[in-house]
N, CA, C and O atoms as a GROMACS GRO file, in nm:
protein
  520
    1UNK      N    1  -0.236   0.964   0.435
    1UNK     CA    2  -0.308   0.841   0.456
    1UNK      C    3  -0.278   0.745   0.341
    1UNK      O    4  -0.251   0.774   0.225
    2UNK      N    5  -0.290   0.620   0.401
    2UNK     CA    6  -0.248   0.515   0.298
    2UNK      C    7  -0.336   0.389   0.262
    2UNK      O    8  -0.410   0.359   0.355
    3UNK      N    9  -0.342   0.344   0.200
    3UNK     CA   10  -0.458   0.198   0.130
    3UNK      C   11  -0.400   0.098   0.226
    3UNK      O   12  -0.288   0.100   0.276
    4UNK      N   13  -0.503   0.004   0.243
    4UNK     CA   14  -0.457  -0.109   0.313
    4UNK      C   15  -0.374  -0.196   0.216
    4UNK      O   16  -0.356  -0.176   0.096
    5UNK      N   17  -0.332  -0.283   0.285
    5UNK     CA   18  -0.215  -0.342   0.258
    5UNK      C   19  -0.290  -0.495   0.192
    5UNK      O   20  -0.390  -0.526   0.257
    6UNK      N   21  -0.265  -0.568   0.105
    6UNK     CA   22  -0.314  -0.716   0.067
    6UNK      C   23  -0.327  -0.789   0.197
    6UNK      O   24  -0.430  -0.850   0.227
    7UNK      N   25  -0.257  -0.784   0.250
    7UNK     CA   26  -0.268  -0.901   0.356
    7UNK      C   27  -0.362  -0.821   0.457
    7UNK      O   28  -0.416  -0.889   0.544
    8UNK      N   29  -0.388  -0.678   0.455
    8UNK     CA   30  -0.470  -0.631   0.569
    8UNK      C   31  -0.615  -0.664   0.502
    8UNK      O   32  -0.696  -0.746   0.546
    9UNK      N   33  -0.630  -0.580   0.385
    9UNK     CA   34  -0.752  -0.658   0.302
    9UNK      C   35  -0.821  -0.786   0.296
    9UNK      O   36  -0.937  -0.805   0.259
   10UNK      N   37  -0.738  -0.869   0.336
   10UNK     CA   38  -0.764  -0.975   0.353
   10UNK      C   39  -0.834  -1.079   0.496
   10UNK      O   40  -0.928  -1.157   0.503
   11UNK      N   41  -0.763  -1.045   0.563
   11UNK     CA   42  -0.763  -1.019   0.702
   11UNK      C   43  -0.915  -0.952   0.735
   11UNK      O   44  -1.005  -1.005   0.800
   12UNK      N   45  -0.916  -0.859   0.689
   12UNK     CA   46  -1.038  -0.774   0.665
   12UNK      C   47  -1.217  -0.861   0.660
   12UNK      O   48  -1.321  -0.862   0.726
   13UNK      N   49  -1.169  -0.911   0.559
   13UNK     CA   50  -1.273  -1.006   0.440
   13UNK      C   51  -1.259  -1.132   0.530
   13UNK      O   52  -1.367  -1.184   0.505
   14UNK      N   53  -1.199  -1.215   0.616
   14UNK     CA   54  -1.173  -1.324   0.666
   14UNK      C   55  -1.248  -1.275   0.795
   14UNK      O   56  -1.353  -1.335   0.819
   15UNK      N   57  -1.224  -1.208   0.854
   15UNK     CA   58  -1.274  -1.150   1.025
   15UNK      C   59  -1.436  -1.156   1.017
   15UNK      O   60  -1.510  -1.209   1.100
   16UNK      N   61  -1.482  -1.071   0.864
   16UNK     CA   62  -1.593  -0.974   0.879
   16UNK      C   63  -1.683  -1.086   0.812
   16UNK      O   64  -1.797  -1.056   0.774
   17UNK      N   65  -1.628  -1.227   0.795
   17UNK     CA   66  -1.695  -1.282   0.709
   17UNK      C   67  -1.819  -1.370   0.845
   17UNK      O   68  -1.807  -1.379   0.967
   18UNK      N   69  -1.918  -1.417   0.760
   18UNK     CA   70  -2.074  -1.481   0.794
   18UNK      C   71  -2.201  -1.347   0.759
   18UNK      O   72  -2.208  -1.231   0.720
   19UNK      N   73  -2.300  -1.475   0.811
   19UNK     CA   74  -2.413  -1.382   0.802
   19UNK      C   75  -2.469  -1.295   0.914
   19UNK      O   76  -2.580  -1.245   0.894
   20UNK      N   77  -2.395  -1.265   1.055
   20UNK     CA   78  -2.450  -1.248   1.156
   20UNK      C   79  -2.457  -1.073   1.107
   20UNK      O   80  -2.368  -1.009   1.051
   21UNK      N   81  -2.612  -1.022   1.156
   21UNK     CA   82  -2.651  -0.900   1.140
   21UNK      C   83  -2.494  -0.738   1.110
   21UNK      O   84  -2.460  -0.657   1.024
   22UNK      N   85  -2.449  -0.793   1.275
   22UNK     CA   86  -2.367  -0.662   1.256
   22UNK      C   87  -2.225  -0.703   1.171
   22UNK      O   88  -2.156  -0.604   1.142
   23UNK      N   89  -2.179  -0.816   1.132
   23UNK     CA   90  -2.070  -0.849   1.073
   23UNK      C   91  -2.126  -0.789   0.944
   23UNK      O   92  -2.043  -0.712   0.895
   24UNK      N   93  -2.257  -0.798   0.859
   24UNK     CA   94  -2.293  -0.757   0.751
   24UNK      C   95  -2.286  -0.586   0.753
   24UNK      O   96  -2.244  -0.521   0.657
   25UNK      N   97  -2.328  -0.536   0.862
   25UNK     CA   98  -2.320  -0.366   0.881
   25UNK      C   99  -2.161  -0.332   0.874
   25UNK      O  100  -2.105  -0.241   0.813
   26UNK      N  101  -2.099  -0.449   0.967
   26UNK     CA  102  -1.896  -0.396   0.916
   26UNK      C  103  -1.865  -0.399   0.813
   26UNK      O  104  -1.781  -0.318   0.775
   27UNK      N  105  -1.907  -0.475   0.744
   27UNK     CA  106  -1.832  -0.519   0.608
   27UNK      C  107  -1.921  -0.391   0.543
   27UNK      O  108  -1.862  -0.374   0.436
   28UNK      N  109  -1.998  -0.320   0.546
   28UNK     CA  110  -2.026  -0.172   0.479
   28UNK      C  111  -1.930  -0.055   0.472
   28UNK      O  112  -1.896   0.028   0.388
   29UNK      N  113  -1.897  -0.088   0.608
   29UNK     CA  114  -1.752   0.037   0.603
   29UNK      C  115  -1.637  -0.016   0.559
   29UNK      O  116  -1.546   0.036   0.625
   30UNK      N  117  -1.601  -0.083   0.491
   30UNK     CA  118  -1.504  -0.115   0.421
   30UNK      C  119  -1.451  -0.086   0.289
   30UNK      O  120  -1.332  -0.092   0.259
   31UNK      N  121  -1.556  -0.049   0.205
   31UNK     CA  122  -1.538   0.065   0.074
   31UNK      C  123  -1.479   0.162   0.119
   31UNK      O  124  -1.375   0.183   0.057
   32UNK      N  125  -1.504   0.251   0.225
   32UNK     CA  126  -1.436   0.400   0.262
   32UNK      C  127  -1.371   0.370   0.328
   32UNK      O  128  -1.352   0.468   0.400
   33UNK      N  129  -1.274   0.238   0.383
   33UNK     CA  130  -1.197   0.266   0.465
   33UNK      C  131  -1.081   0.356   0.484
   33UNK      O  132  -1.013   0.344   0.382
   34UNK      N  133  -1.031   0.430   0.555
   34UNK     CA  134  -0.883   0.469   0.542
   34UNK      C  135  -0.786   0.432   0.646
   34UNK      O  136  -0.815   0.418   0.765
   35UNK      N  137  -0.688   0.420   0.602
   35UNK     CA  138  -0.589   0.415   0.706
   35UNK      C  139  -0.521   0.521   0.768
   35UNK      O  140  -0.472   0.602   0.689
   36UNK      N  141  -0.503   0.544   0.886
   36UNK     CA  142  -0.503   0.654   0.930
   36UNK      C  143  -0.361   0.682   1.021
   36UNK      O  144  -0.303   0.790   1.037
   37UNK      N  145  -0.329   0.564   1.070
   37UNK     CA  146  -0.153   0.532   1.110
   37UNK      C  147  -0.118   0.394   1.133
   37UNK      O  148  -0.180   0.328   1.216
   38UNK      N  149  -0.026   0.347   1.067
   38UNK     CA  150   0.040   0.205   1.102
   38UNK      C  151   0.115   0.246   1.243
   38UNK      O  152   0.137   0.361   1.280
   39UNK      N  153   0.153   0.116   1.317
   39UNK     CA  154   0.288   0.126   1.390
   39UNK      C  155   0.319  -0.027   1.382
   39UNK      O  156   0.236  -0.117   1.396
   40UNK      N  157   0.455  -0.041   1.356
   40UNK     CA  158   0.534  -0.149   1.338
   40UNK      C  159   0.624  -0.203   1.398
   40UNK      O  160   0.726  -0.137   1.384
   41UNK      N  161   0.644  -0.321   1.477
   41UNK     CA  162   0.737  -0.386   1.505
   41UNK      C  163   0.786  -0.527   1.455
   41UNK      O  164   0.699  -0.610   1.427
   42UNK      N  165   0.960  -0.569   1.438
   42UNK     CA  166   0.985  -0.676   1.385
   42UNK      C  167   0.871  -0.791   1.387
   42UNK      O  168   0.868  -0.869   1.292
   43UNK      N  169   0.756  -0.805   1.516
   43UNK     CA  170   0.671  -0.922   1.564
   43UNK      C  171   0.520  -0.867   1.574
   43UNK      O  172   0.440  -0.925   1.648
   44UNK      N  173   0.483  -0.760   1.500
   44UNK     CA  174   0.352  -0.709   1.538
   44UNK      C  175   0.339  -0.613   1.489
   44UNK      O  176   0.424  -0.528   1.511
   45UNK      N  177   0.242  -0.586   1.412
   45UNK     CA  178   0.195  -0.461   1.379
   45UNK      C  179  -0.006  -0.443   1.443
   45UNK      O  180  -0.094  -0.528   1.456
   46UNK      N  181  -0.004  -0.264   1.469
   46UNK     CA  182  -0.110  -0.168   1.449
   46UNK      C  183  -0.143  -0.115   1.362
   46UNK      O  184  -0.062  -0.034   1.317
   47UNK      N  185  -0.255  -0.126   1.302
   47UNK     CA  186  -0.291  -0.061   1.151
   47UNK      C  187  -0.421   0.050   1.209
   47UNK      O  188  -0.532  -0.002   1.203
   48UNK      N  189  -0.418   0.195   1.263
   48UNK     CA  190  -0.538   0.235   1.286
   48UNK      C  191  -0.653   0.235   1.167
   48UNK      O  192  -0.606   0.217   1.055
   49UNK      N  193  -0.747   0.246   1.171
   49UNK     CA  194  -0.841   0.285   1.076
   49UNK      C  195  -0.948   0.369   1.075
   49UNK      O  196  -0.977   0.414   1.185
   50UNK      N  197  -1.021   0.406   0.974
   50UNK     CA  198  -1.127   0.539   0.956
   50UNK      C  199  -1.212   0.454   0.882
   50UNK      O  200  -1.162   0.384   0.794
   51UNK      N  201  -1.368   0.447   0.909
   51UNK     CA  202  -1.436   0.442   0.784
   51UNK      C  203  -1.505   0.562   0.741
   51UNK      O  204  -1.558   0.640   0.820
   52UNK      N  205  -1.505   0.574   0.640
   52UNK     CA  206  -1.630   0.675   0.585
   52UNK      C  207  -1.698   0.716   0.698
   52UNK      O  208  -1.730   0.632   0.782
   53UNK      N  209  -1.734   0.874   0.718
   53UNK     CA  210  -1.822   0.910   0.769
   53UNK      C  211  -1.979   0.935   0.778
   53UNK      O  212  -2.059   0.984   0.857
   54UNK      N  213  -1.979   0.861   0.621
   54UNK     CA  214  -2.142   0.830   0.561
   54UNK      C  215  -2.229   0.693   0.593
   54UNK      O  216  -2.343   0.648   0.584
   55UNK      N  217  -2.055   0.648   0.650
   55UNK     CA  218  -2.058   0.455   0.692
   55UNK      C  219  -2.150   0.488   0.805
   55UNK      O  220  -2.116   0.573   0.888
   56UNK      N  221  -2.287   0.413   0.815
   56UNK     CA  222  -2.370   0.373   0.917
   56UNK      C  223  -2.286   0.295   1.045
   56UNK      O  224  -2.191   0.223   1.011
   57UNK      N  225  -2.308   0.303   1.149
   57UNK     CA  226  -2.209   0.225   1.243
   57UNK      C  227  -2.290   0.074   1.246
   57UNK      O  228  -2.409   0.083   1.275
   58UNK      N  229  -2.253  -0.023   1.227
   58UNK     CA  230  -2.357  -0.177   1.335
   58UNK      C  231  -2.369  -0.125   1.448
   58UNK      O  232  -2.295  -0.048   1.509
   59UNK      N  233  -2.508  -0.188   1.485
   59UNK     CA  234  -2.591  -0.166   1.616
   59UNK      C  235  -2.552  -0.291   1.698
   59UNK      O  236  -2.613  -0.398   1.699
   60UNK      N  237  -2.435  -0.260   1.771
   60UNK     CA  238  -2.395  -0.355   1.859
   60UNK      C  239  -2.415  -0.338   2.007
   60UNK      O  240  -2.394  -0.223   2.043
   61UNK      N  241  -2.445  -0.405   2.083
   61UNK     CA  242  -2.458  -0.452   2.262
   61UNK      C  243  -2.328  -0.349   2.286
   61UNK      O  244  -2.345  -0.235   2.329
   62UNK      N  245  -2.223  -0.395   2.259
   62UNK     CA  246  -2.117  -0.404   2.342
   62UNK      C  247  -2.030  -0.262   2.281
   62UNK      O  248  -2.013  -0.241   2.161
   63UNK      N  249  -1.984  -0.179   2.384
   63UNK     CA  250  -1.975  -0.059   2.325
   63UNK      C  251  -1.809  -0.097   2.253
   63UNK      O  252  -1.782  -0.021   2.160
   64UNK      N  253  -1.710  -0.192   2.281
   64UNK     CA  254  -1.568  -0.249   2.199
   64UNK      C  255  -1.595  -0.361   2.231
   64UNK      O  256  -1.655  -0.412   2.325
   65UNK      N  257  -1.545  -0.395   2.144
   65UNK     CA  258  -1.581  -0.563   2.053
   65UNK      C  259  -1.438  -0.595   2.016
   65UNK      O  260  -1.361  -0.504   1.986
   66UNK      N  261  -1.407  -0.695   2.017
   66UNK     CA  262  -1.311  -0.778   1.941
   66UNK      C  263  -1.307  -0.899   1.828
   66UNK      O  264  -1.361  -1.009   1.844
   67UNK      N  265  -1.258  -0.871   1.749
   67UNK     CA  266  -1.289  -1.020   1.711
   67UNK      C  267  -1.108  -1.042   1.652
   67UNK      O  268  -1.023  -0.975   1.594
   68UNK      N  269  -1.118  -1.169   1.707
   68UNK     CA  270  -0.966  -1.207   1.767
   68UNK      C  271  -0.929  -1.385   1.707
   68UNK      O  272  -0.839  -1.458   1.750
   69UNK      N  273  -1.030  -1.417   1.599
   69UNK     CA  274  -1.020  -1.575   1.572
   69UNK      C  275  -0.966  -1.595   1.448
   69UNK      O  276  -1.039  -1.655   1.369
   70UNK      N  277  -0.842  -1.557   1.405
   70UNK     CA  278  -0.812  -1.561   1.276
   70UNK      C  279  -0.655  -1.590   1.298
   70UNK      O  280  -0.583  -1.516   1.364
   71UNK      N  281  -0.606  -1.721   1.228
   71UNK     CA  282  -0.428  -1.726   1.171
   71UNK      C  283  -0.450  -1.719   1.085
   71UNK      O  284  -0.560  -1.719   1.031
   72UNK      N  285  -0.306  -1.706   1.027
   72UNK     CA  286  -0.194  -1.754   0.932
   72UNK      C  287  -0.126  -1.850   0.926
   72UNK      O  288  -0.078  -1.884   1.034
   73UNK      N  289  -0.100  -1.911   0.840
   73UNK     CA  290  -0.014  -1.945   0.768
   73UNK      C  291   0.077  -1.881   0.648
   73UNK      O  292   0.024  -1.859   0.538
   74UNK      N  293   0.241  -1.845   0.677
   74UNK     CA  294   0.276  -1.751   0.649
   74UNK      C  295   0.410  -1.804   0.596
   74UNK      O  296   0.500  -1.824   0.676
   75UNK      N  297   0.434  -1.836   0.419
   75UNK     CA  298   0.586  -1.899   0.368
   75UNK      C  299   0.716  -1.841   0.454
   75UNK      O  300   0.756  -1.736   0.403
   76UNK      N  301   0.780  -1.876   0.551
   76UNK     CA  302   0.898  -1.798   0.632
   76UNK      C  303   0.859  -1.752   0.771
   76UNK      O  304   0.916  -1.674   0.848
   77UNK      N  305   0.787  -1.796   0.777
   77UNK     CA  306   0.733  -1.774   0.922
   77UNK      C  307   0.693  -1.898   1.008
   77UNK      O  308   0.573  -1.927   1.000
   78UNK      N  309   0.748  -1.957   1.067
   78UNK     CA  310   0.729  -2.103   1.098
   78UNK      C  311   0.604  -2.117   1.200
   78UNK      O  312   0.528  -2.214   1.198
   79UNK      N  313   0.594  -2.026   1.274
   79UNK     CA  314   0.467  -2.038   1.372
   79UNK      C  315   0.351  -1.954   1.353
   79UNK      O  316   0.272  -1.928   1.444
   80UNK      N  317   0.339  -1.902   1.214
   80UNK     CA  318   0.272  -1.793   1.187
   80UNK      C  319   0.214  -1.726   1.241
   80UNK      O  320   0.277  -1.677   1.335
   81UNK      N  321   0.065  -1.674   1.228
   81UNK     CA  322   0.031  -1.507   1.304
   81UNK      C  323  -0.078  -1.542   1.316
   81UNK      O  324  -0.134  -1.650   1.297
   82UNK      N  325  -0.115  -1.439   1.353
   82UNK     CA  326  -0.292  -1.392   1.498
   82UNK      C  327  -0.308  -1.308   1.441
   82UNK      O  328  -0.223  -1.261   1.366
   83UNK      N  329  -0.450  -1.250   1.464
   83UNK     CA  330  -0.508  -1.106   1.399
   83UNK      C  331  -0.650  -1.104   1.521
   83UNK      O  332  -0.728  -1.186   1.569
   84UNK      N  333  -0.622  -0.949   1.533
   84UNK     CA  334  -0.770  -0.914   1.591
   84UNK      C  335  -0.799  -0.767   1.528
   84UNK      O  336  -0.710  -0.693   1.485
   85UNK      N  337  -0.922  -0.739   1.530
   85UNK     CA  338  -1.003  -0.622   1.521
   85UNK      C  339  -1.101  -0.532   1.560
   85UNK      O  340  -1.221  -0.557   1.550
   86UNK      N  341  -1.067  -0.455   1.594
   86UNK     CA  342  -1.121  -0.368   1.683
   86UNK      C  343  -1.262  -0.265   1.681
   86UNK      O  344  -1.274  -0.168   1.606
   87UNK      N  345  -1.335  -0.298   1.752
   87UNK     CA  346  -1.477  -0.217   1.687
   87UNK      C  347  -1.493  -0.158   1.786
   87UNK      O  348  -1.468  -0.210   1.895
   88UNK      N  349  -1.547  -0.013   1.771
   88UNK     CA  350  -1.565   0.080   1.909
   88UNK      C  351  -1.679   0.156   1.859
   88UNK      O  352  -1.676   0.214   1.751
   89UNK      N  353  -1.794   0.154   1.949
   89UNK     CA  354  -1.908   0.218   1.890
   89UNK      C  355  -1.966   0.189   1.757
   89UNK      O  356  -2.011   0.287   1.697
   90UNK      N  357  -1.977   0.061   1.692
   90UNK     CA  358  -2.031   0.037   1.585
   90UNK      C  359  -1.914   0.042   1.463
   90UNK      O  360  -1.933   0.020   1.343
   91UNK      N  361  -1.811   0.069   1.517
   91UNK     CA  362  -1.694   0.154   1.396
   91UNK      C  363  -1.581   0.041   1.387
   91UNK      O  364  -1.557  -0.021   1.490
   92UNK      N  365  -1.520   0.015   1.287
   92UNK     CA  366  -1.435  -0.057   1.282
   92UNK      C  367  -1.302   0.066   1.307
   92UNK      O  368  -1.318   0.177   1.256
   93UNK      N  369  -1.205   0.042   1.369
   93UNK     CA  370  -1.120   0.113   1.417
   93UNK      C  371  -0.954   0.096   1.437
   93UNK      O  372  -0.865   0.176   1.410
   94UNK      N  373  -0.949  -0.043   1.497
   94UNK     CA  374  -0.763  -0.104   1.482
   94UNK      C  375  -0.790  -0.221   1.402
   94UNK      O  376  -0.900  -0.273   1.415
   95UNK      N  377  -0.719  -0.262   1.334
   95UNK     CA  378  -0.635  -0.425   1.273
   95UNK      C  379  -0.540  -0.441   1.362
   95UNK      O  380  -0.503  -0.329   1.396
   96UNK      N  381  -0.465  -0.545   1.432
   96UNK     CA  382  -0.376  -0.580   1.480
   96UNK      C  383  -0.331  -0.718   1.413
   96UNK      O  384  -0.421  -0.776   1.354
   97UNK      N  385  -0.176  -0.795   1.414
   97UNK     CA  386  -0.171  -0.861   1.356
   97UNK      C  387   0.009  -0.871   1.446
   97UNK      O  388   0.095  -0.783   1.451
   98UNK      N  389   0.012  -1.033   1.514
   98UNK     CA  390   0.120  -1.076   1.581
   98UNK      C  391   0.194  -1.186   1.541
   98UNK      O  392   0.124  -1.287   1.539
   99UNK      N  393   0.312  -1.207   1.507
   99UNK     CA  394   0.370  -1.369   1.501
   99UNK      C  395   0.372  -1.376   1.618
   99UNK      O  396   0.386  -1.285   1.700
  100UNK      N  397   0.345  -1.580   1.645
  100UNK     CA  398   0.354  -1.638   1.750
  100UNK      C  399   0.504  -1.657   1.831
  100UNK      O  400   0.538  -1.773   1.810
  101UNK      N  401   0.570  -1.612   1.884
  101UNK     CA  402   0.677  -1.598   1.988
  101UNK      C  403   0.772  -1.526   1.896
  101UNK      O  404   0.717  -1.464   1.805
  102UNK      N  405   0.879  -1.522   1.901
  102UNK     CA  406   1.002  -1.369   1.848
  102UNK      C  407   1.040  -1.391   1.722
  102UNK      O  408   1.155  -1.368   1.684
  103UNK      N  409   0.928  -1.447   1.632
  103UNK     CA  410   0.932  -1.438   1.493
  103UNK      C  411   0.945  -1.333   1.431
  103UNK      O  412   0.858  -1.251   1.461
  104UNK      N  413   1.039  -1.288   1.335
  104UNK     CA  414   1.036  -1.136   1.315
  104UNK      C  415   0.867  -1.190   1.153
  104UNK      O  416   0.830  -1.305   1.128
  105UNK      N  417   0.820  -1.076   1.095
  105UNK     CA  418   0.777  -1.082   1.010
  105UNK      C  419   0.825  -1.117   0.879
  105UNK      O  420   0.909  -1.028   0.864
  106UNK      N  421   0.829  -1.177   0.786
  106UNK     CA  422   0.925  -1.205   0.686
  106UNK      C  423   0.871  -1.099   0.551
  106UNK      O  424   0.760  -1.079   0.501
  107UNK      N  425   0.983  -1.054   0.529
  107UNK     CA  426   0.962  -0.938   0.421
  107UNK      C  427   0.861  -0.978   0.305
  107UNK      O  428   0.794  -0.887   0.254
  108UNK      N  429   0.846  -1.102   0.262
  108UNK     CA  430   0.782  -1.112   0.172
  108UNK      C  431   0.653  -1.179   0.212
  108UNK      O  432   0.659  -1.302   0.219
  109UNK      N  433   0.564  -1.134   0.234
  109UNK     CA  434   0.405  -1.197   0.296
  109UNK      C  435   0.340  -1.277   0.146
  109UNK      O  436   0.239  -1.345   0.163
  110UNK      N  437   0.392  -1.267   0.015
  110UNK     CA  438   0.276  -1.364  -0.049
  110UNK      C  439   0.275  -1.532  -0.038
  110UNK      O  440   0.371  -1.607  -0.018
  111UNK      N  441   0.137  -1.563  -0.058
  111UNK     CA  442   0.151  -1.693  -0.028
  111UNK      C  443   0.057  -1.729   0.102
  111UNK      O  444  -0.009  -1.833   0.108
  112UNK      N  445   0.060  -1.670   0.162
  112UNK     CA  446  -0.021  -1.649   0.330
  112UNK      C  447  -0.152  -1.759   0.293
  112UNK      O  448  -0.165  -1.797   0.176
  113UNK      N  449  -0.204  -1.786   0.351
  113UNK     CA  450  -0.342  -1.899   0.380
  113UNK      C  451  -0.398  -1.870   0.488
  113UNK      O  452  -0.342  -1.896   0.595
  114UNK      N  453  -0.535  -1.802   0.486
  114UNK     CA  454  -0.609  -1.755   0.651
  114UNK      C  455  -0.719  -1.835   0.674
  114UNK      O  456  -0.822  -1.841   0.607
  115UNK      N  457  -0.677  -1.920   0.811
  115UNK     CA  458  -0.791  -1.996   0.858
  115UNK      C  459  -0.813  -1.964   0.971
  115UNK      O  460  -0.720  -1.944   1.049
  116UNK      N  461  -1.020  -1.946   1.028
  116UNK     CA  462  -1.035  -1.942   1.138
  116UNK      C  463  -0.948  -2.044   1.264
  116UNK      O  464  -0.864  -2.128   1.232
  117UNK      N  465  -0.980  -2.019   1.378
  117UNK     CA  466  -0.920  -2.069   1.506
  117UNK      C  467  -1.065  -2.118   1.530
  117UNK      O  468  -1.065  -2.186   1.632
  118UNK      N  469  -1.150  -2.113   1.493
  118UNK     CA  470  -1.246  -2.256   1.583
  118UNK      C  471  -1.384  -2.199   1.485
  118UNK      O  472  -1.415  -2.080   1.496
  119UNK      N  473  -1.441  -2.262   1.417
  119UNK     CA  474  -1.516  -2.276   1.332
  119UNK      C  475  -1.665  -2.224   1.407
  119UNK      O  476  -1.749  -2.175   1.331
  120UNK      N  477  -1.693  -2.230   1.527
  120UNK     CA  478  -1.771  -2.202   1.587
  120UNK      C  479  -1.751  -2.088   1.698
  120UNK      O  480  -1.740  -2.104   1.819
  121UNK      N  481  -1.747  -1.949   1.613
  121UNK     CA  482  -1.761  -1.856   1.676
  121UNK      C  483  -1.863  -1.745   1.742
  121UNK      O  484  -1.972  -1.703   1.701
  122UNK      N  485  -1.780  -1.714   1.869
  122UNK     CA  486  -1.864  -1.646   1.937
  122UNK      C  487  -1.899  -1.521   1.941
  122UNK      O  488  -1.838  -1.442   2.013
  123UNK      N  489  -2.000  -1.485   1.867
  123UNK     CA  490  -1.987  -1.340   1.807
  123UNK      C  491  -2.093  -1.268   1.905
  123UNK      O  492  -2.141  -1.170   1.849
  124UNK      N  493  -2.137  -1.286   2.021
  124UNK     CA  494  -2.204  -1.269   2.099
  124UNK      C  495  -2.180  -1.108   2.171
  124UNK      O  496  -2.272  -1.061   2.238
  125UNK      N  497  -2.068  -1.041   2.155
  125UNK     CA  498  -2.078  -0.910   2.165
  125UNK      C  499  -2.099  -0.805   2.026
  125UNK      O  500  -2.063  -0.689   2.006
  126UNK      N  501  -2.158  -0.882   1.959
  126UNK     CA  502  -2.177  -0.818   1.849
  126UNK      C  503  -2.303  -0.817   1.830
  126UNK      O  504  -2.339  -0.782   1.717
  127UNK      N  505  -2.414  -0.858   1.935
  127UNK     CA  506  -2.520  -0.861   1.936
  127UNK      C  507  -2.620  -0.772   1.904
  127UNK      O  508  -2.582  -0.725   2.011
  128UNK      N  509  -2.723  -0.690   1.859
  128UNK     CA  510  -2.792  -0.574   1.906
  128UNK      C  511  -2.827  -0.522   2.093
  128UNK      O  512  -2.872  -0.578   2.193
  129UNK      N  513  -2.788  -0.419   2.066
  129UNK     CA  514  -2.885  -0.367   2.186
  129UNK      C  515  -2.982  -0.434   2.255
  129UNK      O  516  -3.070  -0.488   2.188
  130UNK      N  517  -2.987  -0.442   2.382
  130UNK     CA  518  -3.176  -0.482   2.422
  130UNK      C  519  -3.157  -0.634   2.510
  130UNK      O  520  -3.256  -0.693   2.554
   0.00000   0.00000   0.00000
């Protein structure tokens, strides 16, 4: 198993960010995270993940969740990238992360700038129960 990566860390901290109840319960499992298998292509990567098994899950409605509102801006990458994340049962679980059309990834990611896709998000499957 391996540490996340800067730009996954990041990504991380950008997704999980506000004050809404269960975004505050994700961002708990993020001290123990582990990584548990990448898979990689020139235009996309899968990052699986583990949190801690001491990690409380968020009490969410929706048994998988997405949250899917995050670019890049990326030095060498002209149309930069997408990111979503995957929550299943309270658990944070995949990172995903795409350039926009047959951009390969450019070897060197520093420099990156992450801004939401619409300032007013809908975090509505992340609701509680009930």
């Amino acid at each position: 198993m391996s540490a996340l990566t800067h730009l996954e860390q990041s990504v991380l901290h950008a997704l999980l960010h506000g004050a809404h109840p269960a975004l505050e319960a994700l961002r708990e499992q993020l001290p123990g995270l582990v990584v548990v298998r990448r898979i990689a292509s020139p235009t996309s990567f899968s990052t699986v993940v583990r949190p801690d098994r001491g990690a409380p899950p968020a009490s969410i409605r929706a048994r998988h969740a997405v949250l899917d509102d995050l670019s890049a801006d990326i030095p060498g990458l002209p149309g930069g990238a997408a990111f979503a994340l995957f929550v299943e049962d309270g658990r944070l679980v995949r990172l995903e992360g795409s350039t926009y059309g047959d951009e390969p990834w450019p070897e060197d990611l520093a420099g990156f700038t992450l801004h939401p896709d619409d300032p007013e998000r809908d975090l509505s499957d992340l609701d509680p129960p009930g």
